[in-house]
TIMARVEX-784319 format. One record per residue: z, y, x of N, C-alpha, C in turn. Coordinates in pm, whole numbers, plus 50000, padded with zeros to 5 digits. Each point is the difference from the previous one (the first is absolute). Layout:
ZYXZYXZYX ...
//
This chain:
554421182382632499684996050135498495001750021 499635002750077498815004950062499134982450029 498715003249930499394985550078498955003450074 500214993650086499395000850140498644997449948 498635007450091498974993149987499454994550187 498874990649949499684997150159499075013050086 500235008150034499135010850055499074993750055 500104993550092498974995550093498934996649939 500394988049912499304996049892499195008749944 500545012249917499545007649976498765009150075 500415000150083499015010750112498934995350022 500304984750046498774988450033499145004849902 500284995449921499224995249848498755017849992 500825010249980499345010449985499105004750123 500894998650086498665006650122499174990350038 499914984149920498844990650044498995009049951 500655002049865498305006049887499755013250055 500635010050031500065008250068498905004850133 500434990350107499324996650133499714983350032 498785000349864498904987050025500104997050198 499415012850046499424993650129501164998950113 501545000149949501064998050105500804987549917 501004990350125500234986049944501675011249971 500604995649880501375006350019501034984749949 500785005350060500914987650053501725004450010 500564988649942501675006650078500484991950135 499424990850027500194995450169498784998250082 499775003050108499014995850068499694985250037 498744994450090500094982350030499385007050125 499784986850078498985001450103498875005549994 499235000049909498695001849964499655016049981 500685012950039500205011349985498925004950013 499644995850132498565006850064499104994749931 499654996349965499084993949861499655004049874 501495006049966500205009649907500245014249995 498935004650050500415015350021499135004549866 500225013049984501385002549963501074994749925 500775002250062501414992149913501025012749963 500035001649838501435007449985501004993049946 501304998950123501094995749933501305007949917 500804993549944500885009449901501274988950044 501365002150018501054997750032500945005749951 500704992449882501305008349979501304999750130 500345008550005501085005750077501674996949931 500354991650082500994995849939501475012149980 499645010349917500705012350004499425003949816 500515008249939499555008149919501225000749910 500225003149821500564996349929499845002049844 501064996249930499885005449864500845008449917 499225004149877500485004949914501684998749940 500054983250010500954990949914499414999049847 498785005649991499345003049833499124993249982 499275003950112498164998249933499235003250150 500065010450066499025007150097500464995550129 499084991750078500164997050137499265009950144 500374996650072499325007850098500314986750117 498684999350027499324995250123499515004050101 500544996550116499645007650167498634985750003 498665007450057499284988050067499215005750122 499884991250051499075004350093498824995550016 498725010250057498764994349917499465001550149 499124991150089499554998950085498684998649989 498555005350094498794996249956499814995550150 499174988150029499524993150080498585004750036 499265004150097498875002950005499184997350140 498564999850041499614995350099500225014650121 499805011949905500235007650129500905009449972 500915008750072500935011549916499645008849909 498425006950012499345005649893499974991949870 499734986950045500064997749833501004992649948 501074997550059501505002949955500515009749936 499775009750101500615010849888499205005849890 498634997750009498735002149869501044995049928 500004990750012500594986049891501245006649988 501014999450059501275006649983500135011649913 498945010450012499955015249872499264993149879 499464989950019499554995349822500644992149934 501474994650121501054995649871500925008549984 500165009850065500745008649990499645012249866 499255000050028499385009149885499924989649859 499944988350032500014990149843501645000149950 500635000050130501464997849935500535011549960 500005011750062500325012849958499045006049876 499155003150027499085003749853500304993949876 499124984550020499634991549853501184988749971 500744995250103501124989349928501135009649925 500655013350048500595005349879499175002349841 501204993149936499235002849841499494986849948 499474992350122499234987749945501424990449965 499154990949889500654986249972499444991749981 500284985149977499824991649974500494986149890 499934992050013500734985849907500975000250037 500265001250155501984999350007500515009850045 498905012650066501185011350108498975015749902 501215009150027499655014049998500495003450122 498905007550026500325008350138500375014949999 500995004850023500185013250032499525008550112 500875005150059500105009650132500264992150120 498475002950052499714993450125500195008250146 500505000050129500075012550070500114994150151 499185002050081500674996150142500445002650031 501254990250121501025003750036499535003650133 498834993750079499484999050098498535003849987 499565006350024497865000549982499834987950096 498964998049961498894990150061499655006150163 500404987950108499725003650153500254988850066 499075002550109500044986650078501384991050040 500034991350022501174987449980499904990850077 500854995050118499544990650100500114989649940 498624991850056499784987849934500014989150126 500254987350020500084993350122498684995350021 498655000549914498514994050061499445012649969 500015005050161498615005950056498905004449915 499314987949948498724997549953499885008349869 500805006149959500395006249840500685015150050 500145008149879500405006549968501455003249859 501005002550015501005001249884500005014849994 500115005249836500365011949988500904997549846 500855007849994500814996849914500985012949941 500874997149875500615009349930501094993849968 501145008649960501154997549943499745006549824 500104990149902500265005749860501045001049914 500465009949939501294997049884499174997149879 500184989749895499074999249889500925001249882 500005001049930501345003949863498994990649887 500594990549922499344991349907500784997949915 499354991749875501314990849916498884992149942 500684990349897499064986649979499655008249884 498844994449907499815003349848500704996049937 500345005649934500894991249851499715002049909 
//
């Protein structure tokens, strides 16, 4: 049986060290505008497994920004982190495989004005260490 890992978890954790100067998060609060940039990561309640070992995770990765330029700035430098450098990498609990969008990174209606959303659809393929 396949054991699940927490992606989100996962993602958080790496693109904090990653992108020092953006807050990354798996839910938003009130306080958004405060926190710009914000990249969020959302698993998608869709994906599946092996029945073995190898999972695959749908997420969706949203970047929060003050203006659309630097949304989507922000949007091609996680895009390029998740596609490039998270295949191959591991850690204490996850190996990461083959990472691939299902969606590229593009603007995303957001309900406050005052911000900008740009966002992606990801397939991520993982398994825990053992």
């Amino acid at each position: 049986m396949t054991a699940l890992v927490d992606i989100e978890l996962e993602l958080i954790t790496r693109a904090t060290a990653r992108f020092p100067d953006a807050v990354v998060r798996d839910e938003l609060d009130n306080n958004l505008l405060n926190e710009l940039p914000t990249i969020r990561f959302q698993q998608v309640p869709a994906g599946s497994d092996d029945g073995f070992r190898l999972a695959r995770f749908l997420v969706d990765m949203d970047v929060f920004g003050e203006t659309r330029s630097a949304a989507i700035t922000w949007s091609r430098s996680v895009h390029a982190w998740l596609t490039g450098d998270l295949p191959g990498s591991f850690g204490d609990t996850v190996v990461f495989g083959r990472v691939a969008a299902l969606t590229l990174p593009g603007p995303r209606d957001y309900e406050n004005v005052a911000l900008r959303r740009v966002g992606g659809t990801y397939e991520i393929f993982c398994h825990p260490v053992s």
